[in-house]
MARVEXRO-208779 format. One record per residue: residue in three letters; chain; x, y, z of N, C-alpha, C, O in turn. Coordinates in nm, 3 decimals. Example, Ala and Ser with C-alpha at 12.3 -4.5 7.8 and 13.67 -1.06 7.14 Angstrom:
2
R/aa/ch/n.xx/n.yy/n.zz/ca.xx/ca.yy/ca.zz/c.xx/c.yy/c.zz/o.xx/o.yy/o.zz
R/ALA/A/1.319/-0.569/0.780/1.230/-0.450/0.780/1.320/-0.330/0.780/1.424/-0.332/0.846
R/SER/A/1.285/-0.225/0.708/1.367/-0.106/0.714/1.290/0.003/0.787/1.341/0.114/0.804
This chain:
162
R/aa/ch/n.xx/n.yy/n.zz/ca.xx/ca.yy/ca.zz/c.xx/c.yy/c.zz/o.xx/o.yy/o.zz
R/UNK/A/10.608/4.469/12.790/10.546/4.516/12.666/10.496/4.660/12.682/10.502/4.737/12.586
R/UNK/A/10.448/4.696/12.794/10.376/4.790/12.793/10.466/4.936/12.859/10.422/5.050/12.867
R/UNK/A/10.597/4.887/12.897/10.701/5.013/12.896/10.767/5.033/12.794/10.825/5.139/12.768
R/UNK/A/10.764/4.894/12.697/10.810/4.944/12.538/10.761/5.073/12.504/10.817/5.183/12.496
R/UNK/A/10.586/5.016/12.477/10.539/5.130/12.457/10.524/5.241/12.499/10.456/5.317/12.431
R/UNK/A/10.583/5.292/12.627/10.567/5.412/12.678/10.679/5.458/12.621/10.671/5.565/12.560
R/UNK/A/10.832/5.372/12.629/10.902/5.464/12.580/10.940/5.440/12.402/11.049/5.475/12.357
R/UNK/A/10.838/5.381/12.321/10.847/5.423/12.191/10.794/5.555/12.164/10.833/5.652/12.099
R/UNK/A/10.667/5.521/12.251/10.570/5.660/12.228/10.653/5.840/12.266/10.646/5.949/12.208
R/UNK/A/10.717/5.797/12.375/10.833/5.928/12.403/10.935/5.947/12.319/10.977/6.062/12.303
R/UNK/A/10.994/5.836/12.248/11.133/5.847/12.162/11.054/5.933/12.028/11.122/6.005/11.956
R/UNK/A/10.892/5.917/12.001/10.828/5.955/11.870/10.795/6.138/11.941/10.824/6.251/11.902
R/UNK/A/10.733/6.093/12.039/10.713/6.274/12.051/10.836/6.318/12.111/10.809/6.424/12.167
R/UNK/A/10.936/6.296/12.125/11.054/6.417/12.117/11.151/6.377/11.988/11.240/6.461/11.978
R/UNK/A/11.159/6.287/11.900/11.148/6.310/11.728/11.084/6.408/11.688/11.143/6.484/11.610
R/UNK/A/10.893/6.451/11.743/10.864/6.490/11.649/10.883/6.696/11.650/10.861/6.788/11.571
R/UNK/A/10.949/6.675/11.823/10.965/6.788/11.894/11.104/6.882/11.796/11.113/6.999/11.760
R/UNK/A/11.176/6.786/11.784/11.282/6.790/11.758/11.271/6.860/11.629/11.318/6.972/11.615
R/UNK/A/11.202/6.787/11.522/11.154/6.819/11.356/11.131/6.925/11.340/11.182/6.997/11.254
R/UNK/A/11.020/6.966/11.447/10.962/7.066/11.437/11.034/7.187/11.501/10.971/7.290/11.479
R/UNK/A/11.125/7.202/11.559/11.201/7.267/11.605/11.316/7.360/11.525/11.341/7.480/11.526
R/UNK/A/11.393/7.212/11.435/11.461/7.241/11.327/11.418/7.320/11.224/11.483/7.400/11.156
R/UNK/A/11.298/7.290/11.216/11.245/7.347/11.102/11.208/7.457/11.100/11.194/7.516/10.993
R/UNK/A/11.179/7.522/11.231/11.138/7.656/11.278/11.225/7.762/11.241/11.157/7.865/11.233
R/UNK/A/11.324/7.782/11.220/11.447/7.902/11.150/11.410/7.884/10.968/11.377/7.986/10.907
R/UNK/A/11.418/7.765/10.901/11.358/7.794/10.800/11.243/7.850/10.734/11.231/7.917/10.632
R/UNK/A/11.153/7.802/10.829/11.020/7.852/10.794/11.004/8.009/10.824/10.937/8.086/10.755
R/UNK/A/11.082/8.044/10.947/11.102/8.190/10.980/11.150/8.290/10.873/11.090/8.383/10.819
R/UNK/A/11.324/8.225/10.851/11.374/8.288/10.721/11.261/8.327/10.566/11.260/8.424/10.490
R/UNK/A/11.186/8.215/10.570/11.067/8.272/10.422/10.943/8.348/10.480/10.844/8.313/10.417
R/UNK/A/10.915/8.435/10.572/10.872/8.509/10.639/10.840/8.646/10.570/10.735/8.703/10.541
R/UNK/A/10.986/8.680/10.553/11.049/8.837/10.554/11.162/8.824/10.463/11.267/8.774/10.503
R/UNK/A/11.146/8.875/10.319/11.245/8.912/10.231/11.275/9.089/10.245/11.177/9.164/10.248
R/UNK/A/11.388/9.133/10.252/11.462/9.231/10.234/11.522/9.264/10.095/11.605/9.180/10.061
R/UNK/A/11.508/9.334/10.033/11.559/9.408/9.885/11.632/9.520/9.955/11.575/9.606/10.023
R/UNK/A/11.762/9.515/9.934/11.809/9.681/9.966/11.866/9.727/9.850/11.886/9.654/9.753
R/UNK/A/11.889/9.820/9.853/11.962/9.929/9.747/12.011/10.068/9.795/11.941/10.142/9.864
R/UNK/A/12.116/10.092/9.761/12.183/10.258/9.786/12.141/10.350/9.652/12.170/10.316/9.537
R/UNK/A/12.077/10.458/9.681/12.101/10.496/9.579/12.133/10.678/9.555/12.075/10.762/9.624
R/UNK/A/12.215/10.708/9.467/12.266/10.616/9.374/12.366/10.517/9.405/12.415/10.530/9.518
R/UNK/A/12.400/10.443/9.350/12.514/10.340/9.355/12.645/10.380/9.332/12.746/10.315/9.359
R/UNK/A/12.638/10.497/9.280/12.856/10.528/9.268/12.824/10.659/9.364/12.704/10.684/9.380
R/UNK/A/12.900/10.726/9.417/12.864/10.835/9.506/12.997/10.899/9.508/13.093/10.822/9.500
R/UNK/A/13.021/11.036/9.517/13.119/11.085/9.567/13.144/11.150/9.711/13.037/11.152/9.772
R/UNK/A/13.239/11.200/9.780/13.283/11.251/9.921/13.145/11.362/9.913/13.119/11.426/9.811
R/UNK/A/13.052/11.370/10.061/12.996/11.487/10.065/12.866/11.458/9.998/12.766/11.522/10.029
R/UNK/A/12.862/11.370/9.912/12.708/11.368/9.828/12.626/11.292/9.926/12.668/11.213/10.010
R/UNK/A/12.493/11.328/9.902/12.328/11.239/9.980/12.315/11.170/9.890/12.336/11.193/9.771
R/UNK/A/12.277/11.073/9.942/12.185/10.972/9.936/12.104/10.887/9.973/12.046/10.947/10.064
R/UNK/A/12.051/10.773/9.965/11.914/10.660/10.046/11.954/10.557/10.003/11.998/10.517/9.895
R/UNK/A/11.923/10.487/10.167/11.922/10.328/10.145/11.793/10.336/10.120/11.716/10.425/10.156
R/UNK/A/11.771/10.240/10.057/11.629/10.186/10.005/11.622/10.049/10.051/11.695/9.955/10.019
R/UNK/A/11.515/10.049/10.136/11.475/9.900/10.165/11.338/9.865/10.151/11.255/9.920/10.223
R/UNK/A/11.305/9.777/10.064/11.199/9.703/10.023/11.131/9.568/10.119/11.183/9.457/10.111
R/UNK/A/11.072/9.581/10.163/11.038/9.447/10.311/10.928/9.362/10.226/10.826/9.407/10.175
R/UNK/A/10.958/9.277/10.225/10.841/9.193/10.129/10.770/9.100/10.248/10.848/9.115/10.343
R/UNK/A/10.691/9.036/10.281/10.627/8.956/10.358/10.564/8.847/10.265/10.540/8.860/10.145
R/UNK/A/10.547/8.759/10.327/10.490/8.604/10.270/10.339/8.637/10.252/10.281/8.736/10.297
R/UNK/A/10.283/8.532/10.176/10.118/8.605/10.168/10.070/8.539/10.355/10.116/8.452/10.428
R/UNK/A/9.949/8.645/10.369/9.880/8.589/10.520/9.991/8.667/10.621/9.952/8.662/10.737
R/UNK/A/10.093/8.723/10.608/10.151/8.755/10.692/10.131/8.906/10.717/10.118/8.981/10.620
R/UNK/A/10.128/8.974/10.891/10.137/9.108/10.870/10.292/9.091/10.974/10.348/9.008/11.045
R/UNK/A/10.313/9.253/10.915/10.420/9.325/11.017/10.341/9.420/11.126/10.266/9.512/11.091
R/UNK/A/10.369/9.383/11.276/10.278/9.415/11.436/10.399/9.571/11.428/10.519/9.570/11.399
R/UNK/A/10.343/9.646/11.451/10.421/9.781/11.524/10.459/9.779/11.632/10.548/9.860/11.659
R/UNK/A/10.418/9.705/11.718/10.483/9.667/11.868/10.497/9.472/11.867/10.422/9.395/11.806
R/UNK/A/10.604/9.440/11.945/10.747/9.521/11.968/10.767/9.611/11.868/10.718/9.594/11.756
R/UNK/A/10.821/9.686/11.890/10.883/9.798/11.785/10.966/9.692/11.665/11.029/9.586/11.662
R/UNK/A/10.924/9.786/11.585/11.001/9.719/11.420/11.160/9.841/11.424/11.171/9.963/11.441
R/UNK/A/11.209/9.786/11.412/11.324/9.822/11.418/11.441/9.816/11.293/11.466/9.705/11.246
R/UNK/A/11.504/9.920/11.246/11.577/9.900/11.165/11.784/9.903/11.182/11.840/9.967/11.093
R/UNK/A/11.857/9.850/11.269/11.977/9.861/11.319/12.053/9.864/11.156/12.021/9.814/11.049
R/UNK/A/12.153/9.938/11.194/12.248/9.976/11.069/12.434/9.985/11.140/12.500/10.070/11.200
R/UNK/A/12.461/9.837/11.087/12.589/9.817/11.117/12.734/9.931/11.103/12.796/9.890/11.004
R/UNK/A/12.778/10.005/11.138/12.884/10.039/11.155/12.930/10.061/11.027/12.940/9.951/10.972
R/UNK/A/12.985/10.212/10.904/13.035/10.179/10.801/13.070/10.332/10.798/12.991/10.426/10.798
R/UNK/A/13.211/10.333/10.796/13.286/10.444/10.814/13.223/10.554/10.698/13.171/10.660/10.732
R/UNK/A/13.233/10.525/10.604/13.239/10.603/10.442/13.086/10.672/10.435/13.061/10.777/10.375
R/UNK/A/12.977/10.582/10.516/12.835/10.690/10.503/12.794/10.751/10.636/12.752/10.662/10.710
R/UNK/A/12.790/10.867/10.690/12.736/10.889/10.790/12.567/10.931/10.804/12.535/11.039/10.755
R/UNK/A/12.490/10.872/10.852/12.358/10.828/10.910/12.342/10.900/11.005/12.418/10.890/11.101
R/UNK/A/12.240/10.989/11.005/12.166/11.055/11.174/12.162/10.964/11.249/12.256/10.949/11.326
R/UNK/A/12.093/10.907/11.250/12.103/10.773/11.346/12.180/10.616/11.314/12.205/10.589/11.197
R/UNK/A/12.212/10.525/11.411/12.225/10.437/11.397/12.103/10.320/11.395/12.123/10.204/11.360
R/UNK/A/11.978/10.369/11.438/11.909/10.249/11.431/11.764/10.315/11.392/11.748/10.432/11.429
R/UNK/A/11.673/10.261/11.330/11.534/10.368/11.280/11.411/10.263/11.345/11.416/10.141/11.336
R/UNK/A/11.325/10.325/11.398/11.220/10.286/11.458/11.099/10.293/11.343/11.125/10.378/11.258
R/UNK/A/10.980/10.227/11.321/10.859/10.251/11.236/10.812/10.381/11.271/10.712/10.415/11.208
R/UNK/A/10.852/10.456/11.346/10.777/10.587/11.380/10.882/10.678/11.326/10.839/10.775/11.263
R/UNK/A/11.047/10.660/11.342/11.139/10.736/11.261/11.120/10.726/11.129/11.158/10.826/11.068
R/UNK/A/11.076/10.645/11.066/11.060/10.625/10.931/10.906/10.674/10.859/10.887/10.677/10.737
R/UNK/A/10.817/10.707/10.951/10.669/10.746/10.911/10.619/10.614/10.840/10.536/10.635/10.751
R/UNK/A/10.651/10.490/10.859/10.555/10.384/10.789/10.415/10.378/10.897/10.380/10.378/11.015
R/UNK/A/10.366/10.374/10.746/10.157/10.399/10.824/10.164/10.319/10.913/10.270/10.264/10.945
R/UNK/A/10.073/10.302/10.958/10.008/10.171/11.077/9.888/10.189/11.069/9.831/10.293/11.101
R/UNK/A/9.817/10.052/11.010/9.697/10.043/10.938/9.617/9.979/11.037/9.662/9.974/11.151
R/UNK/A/9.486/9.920/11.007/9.394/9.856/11.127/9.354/9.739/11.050/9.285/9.767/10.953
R/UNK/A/9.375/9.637/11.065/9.317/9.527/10.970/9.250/9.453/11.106/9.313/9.433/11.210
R/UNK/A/9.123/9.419/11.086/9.045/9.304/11.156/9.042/9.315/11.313/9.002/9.225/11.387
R/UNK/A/9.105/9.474/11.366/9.115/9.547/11.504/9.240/9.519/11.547/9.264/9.530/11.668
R/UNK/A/9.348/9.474/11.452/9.446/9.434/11.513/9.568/9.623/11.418/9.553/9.692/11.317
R/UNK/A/9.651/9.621/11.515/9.750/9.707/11.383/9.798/9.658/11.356/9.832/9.559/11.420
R/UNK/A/9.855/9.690/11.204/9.973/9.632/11.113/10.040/9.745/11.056/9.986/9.856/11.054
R/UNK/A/10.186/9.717/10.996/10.254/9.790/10.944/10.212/9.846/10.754/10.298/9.776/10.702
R/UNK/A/10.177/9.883/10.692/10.212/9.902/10.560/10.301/9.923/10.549/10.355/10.025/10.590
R/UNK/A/10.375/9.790/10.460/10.490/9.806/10.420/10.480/9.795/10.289/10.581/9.753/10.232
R/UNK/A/10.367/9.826/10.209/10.375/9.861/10.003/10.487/9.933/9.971/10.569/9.901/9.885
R/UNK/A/10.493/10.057/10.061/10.588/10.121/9.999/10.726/10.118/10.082/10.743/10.105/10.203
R/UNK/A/10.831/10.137/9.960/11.003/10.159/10.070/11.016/10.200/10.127/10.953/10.304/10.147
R/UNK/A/11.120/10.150/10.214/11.137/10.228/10.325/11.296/10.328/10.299/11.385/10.257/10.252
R/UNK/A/11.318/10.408/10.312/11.416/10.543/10.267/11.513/10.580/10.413/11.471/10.627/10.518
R/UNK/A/11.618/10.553/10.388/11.705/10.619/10.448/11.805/10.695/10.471/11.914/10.641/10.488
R/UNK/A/11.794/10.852/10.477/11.890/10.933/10.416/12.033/10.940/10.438/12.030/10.925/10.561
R/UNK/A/12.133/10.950/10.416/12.278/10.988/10.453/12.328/11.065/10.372/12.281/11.112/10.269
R/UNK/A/12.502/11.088/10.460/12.571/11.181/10.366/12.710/11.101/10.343/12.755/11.059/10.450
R/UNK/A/12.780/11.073/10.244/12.907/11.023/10.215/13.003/11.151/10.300/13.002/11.274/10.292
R/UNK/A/13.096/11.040/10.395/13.212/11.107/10.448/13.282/11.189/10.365/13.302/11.160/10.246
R/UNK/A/13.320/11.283/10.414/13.405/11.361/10.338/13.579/11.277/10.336/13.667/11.305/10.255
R/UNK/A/13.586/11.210/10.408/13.727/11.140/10.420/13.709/10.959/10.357/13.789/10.866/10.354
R/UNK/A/13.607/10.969/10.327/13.557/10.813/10.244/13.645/10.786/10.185/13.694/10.878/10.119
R/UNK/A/13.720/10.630/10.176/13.795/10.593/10.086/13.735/10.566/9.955/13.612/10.561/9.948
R/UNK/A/13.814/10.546/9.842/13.791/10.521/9.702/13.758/10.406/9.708/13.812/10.332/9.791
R/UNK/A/13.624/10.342/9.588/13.609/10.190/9.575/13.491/10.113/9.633/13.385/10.167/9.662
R/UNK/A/13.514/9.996/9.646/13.360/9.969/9.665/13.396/9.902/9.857/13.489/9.858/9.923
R/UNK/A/13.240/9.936/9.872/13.232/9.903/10.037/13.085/9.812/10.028/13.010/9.793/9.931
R/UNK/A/13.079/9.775/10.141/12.997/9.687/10.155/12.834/9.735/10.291/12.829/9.640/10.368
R/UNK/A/12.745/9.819/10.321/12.695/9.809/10.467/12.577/9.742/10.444/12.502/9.724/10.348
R/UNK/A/12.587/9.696/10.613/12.499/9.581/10.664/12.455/9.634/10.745/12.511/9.721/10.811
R/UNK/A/12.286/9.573/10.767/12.204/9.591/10.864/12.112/9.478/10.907/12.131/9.372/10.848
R/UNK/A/12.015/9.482/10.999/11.891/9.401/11.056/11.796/9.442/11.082/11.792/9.521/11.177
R/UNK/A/11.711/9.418/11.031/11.547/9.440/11.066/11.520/9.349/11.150/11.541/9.230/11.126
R/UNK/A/11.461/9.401/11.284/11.414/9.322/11.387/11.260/9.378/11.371/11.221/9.494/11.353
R/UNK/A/11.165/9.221/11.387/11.032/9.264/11.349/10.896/9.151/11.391/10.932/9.033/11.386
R/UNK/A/10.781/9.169/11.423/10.720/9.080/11.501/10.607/9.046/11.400/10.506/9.113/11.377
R/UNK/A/10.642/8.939/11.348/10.527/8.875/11.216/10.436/8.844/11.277/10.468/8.829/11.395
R/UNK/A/10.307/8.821/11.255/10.171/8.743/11.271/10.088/8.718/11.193/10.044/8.795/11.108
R/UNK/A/10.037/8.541/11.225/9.945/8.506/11.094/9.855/8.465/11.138/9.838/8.348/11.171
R/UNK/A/9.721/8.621/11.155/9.598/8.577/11.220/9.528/8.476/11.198/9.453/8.427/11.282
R/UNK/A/9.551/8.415/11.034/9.479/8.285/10.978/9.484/8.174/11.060/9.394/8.110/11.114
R/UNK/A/9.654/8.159/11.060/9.714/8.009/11.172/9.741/8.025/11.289/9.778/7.934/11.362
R/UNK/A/9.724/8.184/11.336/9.690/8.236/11.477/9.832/8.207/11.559/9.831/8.152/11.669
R/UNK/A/9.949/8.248/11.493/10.055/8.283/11.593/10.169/8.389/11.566/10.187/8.449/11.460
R/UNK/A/10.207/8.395/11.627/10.329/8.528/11.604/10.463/8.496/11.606/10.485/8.375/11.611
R/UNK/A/10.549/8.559/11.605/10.715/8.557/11.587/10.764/8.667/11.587/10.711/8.764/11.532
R/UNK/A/10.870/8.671/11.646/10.963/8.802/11.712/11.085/8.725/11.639/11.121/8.610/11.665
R/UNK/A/11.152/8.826/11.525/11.250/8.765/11.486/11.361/8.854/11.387/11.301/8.959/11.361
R/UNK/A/11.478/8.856/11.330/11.566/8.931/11.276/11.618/8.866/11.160/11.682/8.762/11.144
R/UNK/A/11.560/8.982/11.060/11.614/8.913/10.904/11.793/9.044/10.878/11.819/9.162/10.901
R/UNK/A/11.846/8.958/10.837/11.973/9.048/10.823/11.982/9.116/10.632/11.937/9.041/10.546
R/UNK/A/12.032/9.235/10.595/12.009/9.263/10.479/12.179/9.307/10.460/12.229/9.327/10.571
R/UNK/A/12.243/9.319/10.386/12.414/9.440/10.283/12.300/9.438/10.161/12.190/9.400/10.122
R/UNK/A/12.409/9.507/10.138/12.430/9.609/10.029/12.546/9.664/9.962/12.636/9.709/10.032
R/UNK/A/12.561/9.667/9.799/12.714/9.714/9.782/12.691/9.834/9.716/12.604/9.842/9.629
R/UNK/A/12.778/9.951/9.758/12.772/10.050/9.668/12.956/10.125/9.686/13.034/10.110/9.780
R/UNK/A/12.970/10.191/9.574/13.099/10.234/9.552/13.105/10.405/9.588/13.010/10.483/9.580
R/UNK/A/13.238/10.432/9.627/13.282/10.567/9.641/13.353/10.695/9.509/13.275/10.790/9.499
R/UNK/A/13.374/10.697/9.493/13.469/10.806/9.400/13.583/10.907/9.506/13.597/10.898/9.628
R/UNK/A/13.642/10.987/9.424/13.771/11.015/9.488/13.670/11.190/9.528/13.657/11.244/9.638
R/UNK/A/13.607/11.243/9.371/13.560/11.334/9.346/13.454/11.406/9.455/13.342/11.359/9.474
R/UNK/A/13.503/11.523/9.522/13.430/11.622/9.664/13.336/11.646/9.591/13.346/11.669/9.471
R/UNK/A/13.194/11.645/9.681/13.085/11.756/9.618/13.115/11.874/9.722/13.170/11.850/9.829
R/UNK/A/13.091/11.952/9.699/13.064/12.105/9.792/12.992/12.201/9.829/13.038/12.286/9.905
């Protein structure tokens, strides 16, 4: 009787290990919403423009400046980017002091400049990126190191600027 119960009691706490485990990528994913946008949205060879990314956070949640918040930008022939990847310090987002801890302000967008290839094909393209970023919710007192992925569609024209 009494090794039943030892191993009911184990079959329930690694059930409940398990639950809670699964559930951990969902709960992560509603964390951190991403809004992106190019803008403008039709562009020709040679013209500037900005990605625009909007980082929304769940209520109770901040964005930590260390690990570094990170912005990686997938590979996309047609826009060329100074960099491939932007740090919170490449981007000038504040870093505020809430309760002695830092956090990111993220109210406002975040802007990223480029220039359309001069050899860009015609039509619509697609680029993708990831925000890698370290949430914390001083309320329920834990953290997360984790990567929300964002695209975006914007189109080319045939038409050179100069």
């Amino acid at each position: 009787m009494r090794r039943s119960l030892v191993i009911f009691a184990a079959l329930g706490l690694a059930s409940a290990c398990l639950s809670v485990r699964a559930a951990g990528p969902a709960i992560a994913d509603d964390l951190l919403k991403i809004e992106a946008a190019i803008r403008p949205k039709s562009l020709s060879r040679g013209e500037e423009g900005k990605l625009v990314l909007r980082v929304l956070t769940s209520p109770g949640i901040s964005l930590s400046p260390h690990p570094s918040f990170t912005i990686e930008l997938a590979p996309c022939p047609e826009l060329v980017f100074p960099k491939g990847f932007y740090t919170h310090s490449d981007l000038d987002i504040e870093v505020l002091e809430e309760g002695g801890e830092k956090v990111l302000n993220m109210t406002r967008p975040v802007e990223i400049p480029f220039t359309v290839n001069l050899q860009a094909k015609r039509g619509s393209h697609i680029l993708q990126g990831k925000v890698k970023y370290f949430a914390t919710s001083r309320k329920e007192g834990w953290c997360l190191k984790n990567t929300a992925k964002f695209s975006v569609s914007f189109s080319t024209r045939q038409l050179s600027i100069r």
